[in-house]
N, C-alpha and C positions, 0 to 999 in steps of 0.2 A: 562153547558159546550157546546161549539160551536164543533159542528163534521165538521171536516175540511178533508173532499175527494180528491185525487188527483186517476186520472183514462191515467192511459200510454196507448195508444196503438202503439203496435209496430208493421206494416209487413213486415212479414218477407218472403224472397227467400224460396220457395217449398223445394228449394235441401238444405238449409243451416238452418231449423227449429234444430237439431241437434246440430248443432255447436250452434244457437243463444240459445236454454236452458244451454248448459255448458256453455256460458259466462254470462247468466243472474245467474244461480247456484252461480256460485263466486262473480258476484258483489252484490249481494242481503246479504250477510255478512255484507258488509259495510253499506249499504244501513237500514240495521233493526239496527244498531247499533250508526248510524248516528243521532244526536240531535237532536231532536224535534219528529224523525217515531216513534211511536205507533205501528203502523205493516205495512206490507205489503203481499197480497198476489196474485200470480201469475195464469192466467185463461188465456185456452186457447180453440178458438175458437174452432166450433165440426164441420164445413163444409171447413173452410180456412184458410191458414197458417198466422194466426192473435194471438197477445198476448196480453193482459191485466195485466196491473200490476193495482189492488186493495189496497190504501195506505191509510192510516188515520197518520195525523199530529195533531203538537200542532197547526202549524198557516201555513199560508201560505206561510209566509215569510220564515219560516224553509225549507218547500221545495225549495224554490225558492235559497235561500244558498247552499241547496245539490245539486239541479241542475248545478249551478254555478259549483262548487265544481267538481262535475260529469264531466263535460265540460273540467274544466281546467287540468283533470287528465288525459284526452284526449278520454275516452268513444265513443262520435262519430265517431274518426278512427276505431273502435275496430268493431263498429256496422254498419259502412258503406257500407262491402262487404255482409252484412246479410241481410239488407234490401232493400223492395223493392222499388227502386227510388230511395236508397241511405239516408246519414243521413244529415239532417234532416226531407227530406220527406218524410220518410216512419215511423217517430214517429210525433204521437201528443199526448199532456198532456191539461185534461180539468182539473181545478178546481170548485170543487162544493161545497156546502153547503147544509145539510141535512136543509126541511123545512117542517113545518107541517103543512098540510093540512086536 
């Protein structure tokens, strides 16, 4: 089976790390519940107000649905006064594939 990584980073405002765990807290519901997540888990940086979400899917396309999804429920308004530079610049999502070496 293909392990399929999706790695969020989100920064976030010094004064609004607070308020962005309580709205990460309740959208993460949807998010572990949502089609395709296997999991997800949330890390956060230890020198700067930086967040990591940690995500294993079935495919990428599934995230790429939730993303949508994510977007059209309006999420980026939600996270735009939280981060830094505003949304969408202050999120980026890589997708990886675990490979052996």
């Amino acid at each position: 089976m293909i392990e399929i990584k999706i790695i969020a980073e989100f920064r976030v405002n010094a004064d609004q790390t607070e308020a962005f765990k309580t709205l990460l807290g309740s959208a993460l519901v949807d998010t572990r519940s949502f089609e395709g997540c296997r999991s997800v888990d949330i890390y956060e940086d230890s020198e700067k107000p930086v967040f990591y979400a940690l995500s294993d899917w079935d495919s990428h396309s599934d995230y790429d649905k939730y993303l949508a999804w994510r977007t059209e429920e309006g999420i980026g308004d939600l996270l735009d006064p939280l981060l830094d530079g505003g949304f969408p610049d202050g999120f980026t999502v890589r997708k990886v594939l675990k490979t052996s070496l």
